[in-house]
Backbone atoms as SQL, in Angstrom:
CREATE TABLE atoms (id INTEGER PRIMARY KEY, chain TEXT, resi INTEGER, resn TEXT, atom TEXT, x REAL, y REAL, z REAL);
INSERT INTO atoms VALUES
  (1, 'A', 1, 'UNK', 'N', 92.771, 80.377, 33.865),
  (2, 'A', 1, 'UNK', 'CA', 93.167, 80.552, 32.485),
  (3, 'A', 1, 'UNK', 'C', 93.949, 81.863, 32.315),
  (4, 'A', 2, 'UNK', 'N', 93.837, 82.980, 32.845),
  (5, 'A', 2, 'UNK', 'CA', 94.362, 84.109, 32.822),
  (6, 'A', 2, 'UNK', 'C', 95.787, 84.180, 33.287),
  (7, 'A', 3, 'UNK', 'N', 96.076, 83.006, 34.669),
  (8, 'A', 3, 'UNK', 'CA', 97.367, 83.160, 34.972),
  (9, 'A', 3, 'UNK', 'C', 97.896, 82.627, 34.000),
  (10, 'A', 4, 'UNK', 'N', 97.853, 81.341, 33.595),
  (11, 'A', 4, 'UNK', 'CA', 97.968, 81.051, 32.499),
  (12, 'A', 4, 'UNK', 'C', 98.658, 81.589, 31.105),
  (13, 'A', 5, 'UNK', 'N', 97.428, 82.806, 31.105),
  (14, 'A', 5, 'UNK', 'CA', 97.997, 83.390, 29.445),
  (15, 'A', 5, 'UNK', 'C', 98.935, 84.411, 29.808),
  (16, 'A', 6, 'UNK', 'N', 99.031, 85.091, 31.537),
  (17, 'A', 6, 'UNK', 'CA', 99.847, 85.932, 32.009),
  (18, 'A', 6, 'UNK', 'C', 101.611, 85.455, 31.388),
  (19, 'A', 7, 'UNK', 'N', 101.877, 84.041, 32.294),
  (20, 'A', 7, 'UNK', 'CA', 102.894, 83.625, 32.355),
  (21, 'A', 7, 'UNK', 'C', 103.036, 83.158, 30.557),
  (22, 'A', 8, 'UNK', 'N', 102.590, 82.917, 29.840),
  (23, 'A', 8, 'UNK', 'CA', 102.959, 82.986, 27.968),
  (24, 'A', 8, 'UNK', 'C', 102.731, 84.036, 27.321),
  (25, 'A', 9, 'UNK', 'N', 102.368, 85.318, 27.710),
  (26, 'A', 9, 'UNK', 'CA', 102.730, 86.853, 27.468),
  (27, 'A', 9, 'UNK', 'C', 103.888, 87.169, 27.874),
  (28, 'A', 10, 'UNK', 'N', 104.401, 86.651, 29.636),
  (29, 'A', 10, 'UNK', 'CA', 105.763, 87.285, 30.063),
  (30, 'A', 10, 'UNK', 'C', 106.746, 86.295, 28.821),
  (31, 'A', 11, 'UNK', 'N', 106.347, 85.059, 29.036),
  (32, 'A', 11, 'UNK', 'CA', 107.639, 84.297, 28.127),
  (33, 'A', 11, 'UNK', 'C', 107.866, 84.953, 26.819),
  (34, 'A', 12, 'UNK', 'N', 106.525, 85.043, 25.842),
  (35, 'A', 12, 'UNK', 'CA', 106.416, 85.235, 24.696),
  (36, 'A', 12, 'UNK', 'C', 107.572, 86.793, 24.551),
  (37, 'A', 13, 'UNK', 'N', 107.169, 87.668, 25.636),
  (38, 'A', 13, 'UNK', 'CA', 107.490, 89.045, 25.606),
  (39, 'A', 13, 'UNK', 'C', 109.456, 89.046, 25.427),
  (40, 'A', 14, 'UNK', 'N', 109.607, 88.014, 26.703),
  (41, 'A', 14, 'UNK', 'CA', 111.035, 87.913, 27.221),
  (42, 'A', 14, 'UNK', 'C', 111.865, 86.678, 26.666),
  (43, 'A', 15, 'UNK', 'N', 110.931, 86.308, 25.185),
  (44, 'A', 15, 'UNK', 'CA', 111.512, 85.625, 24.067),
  (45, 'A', 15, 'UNK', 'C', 112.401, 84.169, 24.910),
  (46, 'A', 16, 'UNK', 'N', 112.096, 83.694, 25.800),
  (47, 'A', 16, 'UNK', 'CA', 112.424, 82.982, 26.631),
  (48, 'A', 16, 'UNK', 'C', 112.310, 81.097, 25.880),
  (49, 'A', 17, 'UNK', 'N', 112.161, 81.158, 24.423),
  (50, 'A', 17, 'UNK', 'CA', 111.373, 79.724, 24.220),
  (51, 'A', 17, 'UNK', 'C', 112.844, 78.929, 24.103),
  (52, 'A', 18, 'UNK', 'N', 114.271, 79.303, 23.966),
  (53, 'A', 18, 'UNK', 'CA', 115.018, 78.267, 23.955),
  (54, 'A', 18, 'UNK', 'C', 115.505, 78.148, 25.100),
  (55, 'A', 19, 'UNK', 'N', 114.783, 78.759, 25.858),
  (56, 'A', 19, 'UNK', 'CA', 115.528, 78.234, 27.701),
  (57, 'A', 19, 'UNK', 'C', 114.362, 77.173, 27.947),
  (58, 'A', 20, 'UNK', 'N', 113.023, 77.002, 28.040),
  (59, 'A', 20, 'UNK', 'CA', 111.801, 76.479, 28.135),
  (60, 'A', 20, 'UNK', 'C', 112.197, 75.362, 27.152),
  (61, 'A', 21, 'UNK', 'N', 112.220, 75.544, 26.198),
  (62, 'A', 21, 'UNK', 'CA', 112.426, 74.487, 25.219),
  (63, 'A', 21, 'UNK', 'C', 113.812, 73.036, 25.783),
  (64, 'A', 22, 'UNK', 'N', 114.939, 73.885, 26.537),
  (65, 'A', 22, 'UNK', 'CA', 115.734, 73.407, 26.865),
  (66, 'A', 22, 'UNK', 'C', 115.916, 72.850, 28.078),
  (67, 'A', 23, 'UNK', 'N', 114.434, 73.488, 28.849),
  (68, 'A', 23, 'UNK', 'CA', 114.485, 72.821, 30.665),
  (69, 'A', 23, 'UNK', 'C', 113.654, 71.484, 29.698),
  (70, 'A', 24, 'UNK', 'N', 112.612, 71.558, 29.301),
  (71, 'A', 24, 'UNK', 'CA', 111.421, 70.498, 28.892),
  (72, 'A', 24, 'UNK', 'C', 112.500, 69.573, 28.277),
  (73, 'A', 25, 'UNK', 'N', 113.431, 69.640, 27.202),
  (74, 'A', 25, 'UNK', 'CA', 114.271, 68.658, 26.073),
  (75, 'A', 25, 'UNK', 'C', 115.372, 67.960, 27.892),
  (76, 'A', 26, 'UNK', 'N', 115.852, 68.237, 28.879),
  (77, 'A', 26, 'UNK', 'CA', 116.637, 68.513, 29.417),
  (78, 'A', 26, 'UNK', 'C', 115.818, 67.551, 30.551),
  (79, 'A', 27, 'UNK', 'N', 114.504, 67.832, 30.959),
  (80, 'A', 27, 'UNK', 'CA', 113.664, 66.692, 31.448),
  (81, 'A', 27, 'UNK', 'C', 113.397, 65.566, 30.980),
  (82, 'A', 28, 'UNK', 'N', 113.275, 65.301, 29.890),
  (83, 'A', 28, 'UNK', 'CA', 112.888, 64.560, 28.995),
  (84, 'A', 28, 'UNK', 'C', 113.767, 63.540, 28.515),
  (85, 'A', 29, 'UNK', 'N', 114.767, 64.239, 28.503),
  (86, 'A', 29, 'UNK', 'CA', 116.085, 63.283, 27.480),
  (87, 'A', 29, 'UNK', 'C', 117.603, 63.570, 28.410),
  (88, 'A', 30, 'UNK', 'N', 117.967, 64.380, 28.791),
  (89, 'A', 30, 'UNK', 'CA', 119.296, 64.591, 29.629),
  (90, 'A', 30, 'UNK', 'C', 119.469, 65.743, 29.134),
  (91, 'A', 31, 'UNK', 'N', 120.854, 65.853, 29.090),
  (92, 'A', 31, 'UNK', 'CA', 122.058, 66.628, 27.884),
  (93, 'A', 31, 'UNK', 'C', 121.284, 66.748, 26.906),
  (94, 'A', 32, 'UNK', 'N', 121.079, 65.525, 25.901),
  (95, 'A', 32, 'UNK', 'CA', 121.195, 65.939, 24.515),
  (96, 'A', 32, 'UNK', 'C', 119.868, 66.120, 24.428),
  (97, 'A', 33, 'UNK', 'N', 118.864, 65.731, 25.109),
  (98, 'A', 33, 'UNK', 'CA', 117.301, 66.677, 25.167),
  (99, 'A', 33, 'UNK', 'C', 117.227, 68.169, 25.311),
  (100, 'A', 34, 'UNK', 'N', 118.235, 68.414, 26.232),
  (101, 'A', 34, 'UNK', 'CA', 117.775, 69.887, 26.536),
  (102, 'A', 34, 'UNK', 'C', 118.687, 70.257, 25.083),
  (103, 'A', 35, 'UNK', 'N', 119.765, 69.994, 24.475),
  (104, 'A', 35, 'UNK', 'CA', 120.016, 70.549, 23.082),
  (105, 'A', 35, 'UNK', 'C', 118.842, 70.699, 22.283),
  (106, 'A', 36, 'UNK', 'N', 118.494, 69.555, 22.386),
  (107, 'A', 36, 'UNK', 'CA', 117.162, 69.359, 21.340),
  (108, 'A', 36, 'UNK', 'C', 116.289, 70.328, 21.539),
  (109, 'A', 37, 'UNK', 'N', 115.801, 70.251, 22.706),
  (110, 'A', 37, 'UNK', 'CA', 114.826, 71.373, 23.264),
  (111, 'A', 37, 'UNK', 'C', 115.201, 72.858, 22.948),
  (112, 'A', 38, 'UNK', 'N', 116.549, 73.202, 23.340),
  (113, 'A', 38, 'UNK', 'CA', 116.433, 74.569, 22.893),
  (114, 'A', 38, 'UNK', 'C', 116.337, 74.848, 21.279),
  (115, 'A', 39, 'UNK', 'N', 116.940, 73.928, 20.428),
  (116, 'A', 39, 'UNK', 'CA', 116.556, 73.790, 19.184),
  (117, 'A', 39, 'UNK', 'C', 115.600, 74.110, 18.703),
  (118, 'A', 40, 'UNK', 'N', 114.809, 73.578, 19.196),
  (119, 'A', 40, 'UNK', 'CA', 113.138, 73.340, 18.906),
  (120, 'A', 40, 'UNK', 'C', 112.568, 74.625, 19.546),
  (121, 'A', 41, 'UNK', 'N', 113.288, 75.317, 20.628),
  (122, 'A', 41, 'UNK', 'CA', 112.691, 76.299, 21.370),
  (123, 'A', 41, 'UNK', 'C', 112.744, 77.383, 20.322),
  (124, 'A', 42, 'UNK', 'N', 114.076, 77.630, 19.804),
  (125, 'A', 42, 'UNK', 'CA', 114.748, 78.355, 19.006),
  (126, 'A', 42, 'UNK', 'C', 113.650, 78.572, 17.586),
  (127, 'A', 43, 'UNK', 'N', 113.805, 77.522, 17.425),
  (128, 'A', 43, 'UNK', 'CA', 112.873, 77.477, 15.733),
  (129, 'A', 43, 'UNK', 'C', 111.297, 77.555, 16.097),
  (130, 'A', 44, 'UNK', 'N', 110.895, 77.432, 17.331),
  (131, 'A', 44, 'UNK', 'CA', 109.593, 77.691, 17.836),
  (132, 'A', 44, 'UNK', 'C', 109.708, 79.511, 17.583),
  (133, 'A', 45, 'UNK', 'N', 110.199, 80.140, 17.988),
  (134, 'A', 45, 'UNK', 'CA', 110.708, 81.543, 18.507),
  (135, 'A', 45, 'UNK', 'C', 110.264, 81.982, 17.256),
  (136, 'A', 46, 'UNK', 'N', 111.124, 81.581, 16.084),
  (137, 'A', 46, 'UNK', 'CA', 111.189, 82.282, 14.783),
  (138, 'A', 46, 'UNK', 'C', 109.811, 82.138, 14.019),
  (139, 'A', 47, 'UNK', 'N', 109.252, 81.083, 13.746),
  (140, 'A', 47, 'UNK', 'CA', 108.362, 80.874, 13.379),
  (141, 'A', 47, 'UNK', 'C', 107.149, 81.318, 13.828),
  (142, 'A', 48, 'UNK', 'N', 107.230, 81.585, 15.171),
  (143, 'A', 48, 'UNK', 'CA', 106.139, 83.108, 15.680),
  (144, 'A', 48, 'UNK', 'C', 106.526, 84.437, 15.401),
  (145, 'A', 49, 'UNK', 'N', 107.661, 84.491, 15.013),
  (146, 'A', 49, 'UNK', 'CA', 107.990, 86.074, 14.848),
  (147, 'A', 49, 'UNK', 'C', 107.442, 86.040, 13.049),
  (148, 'A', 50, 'UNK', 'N', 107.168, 85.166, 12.199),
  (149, 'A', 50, 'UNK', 'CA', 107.091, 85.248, 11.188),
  (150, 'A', 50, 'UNK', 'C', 105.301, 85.595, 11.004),
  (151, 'A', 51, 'UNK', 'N', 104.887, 85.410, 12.113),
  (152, 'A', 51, 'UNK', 'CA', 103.492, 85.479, 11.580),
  (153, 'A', 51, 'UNK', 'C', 102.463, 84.728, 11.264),
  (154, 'A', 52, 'UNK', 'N', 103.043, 83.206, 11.395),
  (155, 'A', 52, 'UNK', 'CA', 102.105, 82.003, 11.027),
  (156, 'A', 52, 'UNK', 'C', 101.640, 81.658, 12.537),
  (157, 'A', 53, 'UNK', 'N', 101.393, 82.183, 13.084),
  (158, 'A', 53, 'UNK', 'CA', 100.883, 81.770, 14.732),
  (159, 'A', 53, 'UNK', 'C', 99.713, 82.001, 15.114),
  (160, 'A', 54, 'UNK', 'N', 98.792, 81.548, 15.832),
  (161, 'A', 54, 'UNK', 'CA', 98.348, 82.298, 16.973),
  (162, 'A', 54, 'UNK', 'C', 98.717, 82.358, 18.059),
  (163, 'A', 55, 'UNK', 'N', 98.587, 83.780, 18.824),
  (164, 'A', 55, 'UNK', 'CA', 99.324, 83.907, 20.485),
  (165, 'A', 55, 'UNK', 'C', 98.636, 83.096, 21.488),
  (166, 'A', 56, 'UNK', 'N', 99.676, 82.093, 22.252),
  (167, 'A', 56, 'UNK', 'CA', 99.257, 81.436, 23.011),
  (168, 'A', 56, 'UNK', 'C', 98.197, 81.679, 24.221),
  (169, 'A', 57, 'UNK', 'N', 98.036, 83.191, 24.474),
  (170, 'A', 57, 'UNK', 'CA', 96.824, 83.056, 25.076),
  (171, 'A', 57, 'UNK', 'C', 95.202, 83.215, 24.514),
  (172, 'A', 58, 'UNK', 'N', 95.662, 83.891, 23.406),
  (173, 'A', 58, 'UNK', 'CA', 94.816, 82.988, 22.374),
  (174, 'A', 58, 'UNK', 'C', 94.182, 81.608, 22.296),
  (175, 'A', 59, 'UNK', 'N', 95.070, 80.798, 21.924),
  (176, 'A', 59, 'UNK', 'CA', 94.714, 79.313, 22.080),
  (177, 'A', 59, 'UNK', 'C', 94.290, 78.656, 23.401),
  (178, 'A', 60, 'UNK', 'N', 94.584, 79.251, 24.596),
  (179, 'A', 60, 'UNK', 'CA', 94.075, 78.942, 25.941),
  (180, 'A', 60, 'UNK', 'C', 93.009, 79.192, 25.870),
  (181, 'A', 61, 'UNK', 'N', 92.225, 80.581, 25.474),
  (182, 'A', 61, 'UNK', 'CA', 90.964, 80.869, 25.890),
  (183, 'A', 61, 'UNK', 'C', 90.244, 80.375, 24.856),
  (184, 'A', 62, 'UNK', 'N', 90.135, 80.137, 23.498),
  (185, 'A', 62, 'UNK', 'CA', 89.816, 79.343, 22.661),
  (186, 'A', 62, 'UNK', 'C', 89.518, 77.755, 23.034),
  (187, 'A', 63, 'UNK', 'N', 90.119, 76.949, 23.605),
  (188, 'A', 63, 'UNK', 'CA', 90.084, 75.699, 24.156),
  (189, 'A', 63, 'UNK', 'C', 88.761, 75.361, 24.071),
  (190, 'A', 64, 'UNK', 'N', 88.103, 74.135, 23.793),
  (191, 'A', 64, 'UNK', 'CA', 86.752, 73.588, 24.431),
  (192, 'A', 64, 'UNK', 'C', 87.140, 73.696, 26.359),
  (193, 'A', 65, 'UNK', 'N', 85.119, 73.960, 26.764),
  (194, 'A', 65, 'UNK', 'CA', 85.393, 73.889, 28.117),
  (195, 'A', 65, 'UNK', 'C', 86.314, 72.723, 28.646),
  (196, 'A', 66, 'UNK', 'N', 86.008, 71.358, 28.151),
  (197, 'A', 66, 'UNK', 'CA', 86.418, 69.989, 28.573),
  (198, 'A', 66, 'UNK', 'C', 87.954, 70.406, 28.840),
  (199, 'A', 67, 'UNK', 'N', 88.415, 70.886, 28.040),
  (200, 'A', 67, 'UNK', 'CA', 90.007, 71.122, 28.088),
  (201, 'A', 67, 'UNK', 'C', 90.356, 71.950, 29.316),
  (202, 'A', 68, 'UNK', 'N', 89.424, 72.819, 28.876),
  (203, 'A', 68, 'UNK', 'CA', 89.518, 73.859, 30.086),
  (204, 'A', 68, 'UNK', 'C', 89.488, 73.516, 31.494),
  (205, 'A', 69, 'UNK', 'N', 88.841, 72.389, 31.463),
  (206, 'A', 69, 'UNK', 'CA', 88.680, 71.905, 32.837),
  (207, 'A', 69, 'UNK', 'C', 89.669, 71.169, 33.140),
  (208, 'A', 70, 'UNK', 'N', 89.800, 70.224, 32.727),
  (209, 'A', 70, 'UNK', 'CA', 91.364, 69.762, 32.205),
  (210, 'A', 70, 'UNK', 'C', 92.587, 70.118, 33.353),
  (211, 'A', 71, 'UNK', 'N', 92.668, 71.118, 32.221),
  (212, 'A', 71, 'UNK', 'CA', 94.003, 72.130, 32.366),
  (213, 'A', 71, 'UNK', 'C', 93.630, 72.872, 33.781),
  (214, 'A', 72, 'UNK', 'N', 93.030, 72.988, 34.034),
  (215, 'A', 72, 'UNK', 'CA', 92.443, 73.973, 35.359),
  (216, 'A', 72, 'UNK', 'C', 92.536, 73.079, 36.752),
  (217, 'A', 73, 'UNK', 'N', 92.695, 71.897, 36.602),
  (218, 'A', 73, 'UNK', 'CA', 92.295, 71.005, 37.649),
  (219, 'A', 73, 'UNK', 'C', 93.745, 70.408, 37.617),
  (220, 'A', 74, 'UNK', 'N', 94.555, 70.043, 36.491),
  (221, 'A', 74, 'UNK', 'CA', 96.263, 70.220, 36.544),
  (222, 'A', 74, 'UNK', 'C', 96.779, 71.330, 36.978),
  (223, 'A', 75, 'UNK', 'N', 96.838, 72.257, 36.845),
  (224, 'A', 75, 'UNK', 'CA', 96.757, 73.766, 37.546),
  (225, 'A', 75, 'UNK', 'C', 97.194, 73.984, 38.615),
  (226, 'A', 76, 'UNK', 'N', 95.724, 73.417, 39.251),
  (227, 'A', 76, 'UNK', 'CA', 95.165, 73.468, 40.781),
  (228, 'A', 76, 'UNK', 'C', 96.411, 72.570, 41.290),
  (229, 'A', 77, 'UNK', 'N', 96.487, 71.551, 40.890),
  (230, 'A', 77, 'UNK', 'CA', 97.275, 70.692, 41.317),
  (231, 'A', 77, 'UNK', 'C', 98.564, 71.145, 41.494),
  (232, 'A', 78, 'UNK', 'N', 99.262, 72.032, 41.227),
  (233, 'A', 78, 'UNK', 'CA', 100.217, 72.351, 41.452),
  (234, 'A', 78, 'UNK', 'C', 100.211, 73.358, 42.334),
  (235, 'A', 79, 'UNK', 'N', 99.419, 74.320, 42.199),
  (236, 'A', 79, 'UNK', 'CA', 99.085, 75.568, 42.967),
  (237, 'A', 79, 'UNK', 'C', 98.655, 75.055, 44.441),
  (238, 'A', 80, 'UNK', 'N', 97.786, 74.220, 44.911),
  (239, 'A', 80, 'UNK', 'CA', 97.343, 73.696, 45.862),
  (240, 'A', 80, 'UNK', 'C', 97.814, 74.084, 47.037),
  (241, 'A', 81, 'UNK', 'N', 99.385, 74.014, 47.390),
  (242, 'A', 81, 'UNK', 'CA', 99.552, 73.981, 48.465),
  (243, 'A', 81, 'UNK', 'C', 100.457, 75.338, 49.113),
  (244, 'A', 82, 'UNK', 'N', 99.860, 76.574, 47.766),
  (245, 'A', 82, 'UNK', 'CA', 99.934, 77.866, 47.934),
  (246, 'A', 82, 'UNK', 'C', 98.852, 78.140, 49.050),
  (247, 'A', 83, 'UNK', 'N', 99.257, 79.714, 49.559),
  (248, 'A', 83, 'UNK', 'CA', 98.295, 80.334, 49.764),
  (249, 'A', 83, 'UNK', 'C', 98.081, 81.476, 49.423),
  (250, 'A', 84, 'UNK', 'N', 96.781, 81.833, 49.396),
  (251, 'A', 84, 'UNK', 'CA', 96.104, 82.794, 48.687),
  (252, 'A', 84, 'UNK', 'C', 94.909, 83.217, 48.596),
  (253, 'A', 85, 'UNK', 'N', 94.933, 85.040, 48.359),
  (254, 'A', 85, 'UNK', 'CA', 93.877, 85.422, 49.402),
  (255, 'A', 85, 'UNK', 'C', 92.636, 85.310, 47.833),
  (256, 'A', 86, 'UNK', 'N', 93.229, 85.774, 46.701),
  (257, 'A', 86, 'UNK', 'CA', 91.944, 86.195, 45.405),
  (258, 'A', 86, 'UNK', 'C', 93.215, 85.963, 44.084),
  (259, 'A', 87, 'UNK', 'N', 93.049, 86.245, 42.662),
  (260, 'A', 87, 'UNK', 'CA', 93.641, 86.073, 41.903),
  (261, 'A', 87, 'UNK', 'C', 94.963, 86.656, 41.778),
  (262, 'A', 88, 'UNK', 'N', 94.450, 87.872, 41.844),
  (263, 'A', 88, 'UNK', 'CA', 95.930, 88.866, 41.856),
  (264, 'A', 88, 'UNK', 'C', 97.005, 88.304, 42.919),
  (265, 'A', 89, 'UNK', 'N', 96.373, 87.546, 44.469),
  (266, 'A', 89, 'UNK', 'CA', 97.601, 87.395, 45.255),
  (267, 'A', 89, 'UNK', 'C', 98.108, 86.098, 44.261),
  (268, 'A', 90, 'UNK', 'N', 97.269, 85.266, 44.180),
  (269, 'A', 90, 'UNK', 'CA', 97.797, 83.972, 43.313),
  (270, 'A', 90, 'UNK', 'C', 98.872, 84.156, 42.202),
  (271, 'A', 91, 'UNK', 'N', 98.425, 85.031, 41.037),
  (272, 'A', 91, 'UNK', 'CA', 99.168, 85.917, 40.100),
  (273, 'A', 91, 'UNK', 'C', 100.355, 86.311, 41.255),
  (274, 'A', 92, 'UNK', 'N', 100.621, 87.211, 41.748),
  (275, 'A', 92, 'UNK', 'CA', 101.737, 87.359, 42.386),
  (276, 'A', 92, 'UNK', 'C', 102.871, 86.476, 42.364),
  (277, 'A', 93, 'UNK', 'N', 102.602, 85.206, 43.318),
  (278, 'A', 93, 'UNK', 'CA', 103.022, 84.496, 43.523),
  (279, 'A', 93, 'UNK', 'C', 103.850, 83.645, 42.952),
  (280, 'A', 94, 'UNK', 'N', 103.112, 83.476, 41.512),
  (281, 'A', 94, 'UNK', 'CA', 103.366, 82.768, 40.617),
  (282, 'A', 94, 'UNK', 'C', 104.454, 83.531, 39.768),
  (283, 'A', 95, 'UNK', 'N', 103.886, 84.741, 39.650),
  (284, 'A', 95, 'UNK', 'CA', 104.938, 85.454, 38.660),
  (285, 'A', 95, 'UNK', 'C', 106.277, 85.392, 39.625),
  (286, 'A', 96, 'UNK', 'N', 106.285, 85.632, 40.724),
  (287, 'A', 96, 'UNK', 'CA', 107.850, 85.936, 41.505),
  (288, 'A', 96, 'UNK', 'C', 108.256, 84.223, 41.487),
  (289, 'A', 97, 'UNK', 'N', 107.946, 83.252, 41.042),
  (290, 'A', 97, 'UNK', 'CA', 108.579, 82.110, 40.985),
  (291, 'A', 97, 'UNK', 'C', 108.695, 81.403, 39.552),
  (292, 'A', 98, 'UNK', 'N', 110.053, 81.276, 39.602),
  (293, 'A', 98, 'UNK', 'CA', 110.537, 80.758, 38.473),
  (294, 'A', 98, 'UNK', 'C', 109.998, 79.412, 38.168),
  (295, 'A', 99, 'UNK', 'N', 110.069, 78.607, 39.106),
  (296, 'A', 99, 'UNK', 'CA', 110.045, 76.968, 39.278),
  (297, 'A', 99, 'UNK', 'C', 108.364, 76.758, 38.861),
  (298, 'A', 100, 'UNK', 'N', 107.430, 77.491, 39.657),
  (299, 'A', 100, 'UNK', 'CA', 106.024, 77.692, 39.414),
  (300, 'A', 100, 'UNK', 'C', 105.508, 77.478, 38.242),
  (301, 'A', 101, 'UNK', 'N', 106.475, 78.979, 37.970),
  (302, 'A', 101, 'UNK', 'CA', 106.043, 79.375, 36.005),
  (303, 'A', 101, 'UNK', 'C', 106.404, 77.595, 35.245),
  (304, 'A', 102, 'UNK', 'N', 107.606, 77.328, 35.770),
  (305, 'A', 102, 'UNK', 'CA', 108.112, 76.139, 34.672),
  (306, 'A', 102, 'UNK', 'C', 106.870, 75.062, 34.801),
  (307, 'A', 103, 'UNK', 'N', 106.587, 74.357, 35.901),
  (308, 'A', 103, 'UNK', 'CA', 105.905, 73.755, 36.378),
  (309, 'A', 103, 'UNK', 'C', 104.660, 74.122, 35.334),
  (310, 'A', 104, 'UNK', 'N', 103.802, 75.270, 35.778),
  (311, 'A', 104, 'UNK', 'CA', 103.028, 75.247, 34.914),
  (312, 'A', 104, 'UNK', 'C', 102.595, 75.711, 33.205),
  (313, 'A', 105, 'UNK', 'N', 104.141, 75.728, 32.643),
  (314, 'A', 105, 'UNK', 'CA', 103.954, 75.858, 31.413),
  (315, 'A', 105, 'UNK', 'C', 104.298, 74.136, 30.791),
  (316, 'A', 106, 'UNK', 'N', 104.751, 73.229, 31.534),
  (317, 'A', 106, 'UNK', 'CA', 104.933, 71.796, 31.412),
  (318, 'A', 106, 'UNK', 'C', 103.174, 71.657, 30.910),
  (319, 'A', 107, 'UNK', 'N', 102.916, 72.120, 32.098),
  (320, 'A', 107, 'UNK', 'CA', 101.022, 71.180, 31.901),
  (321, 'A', 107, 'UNK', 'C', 100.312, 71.636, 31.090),
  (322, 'A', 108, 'UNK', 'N', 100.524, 73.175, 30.446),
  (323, 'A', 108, 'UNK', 'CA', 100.125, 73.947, 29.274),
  (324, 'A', 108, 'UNK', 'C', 100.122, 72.896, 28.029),
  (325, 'A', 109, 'UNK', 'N', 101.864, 72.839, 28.017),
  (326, 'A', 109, 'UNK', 'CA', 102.209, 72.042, 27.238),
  (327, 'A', 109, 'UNK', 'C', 101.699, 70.894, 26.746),
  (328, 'A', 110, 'UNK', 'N', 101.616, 69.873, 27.759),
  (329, 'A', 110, 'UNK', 'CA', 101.067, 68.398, 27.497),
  (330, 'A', 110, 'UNK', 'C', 99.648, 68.408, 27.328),
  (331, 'A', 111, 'UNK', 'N', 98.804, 69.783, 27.502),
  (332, 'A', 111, 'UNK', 'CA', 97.348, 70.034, 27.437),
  (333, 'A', 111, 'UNK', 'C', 97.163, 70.131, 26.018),
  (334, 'A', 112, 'UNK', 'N', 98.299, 71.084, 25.413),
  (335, 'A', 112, 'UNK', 'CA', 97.784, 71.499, 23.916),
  (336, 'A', 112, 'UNK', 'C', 98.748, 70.359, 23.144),
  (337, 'A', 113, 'UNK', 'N', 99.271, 69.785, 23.585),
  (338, 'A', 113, 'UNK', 'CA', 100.022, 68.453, 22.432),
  (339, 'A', 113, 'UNK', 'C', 98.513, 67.581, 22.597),
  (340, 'A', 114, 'UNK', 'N', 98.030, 67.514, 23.730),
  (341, 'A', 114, 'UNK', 'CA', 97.302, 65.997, 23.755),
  (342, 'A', 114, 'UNK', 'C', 95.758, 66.613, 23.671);
């Protein structure tokens, strides 16, 4: 859960939601998804800067366990065929990869829609 809220602190920080918004719209739909997506990334952006939010690692650690487990075992699933010695090397890892981070803000994603 911590890498987790790591990698939506760096995004949140590095205001990153219409690139995210635009890989996810861009998976999803083509071209005119990833428009959509950054759209949506865009107006995601603002509407946290306004104050009606809670911070997403917030809402991670908040989760029922069930979710938690969930999300932790999608996670794993991606992480799996890392290696790694304790958290921090894991954290490492993750932060120096772009593809990682995307990967696992997808499963974030489909955790807190569903």
């Amino acid at each position: 859960m911590k890498l987790l809220c790591c990698i939506t602190e760096e995004r949140e920080k590095g205001s990153l939601k219409p690139v995210v918004g635009r890989m996810i719209g861009g998976l999803v739909g083509g071209p005119p998804g990833a428009a959509v997506g950054e759209a949506v990334g865009g107006l995601l952006g603002t509407w946290m800067i306004s104050g009606q939010f809670k911070p997403i690692p917030q809402i991670i650690m908040e989760l029922p366990p069930d979710k938690k487990q969930k999300l932790y075992k999608e996670a794993m699933a991606i992480l799996k065929h890392l290696k790694w010695r304790d958290t921090e090397d894991l954290t490492t890892l993750v932060m120096g990869s772009e593809d990682l981070k995307m990967q696992l803000l997808a499963v974030l994603e489909k955790c807190l829609k569903g």
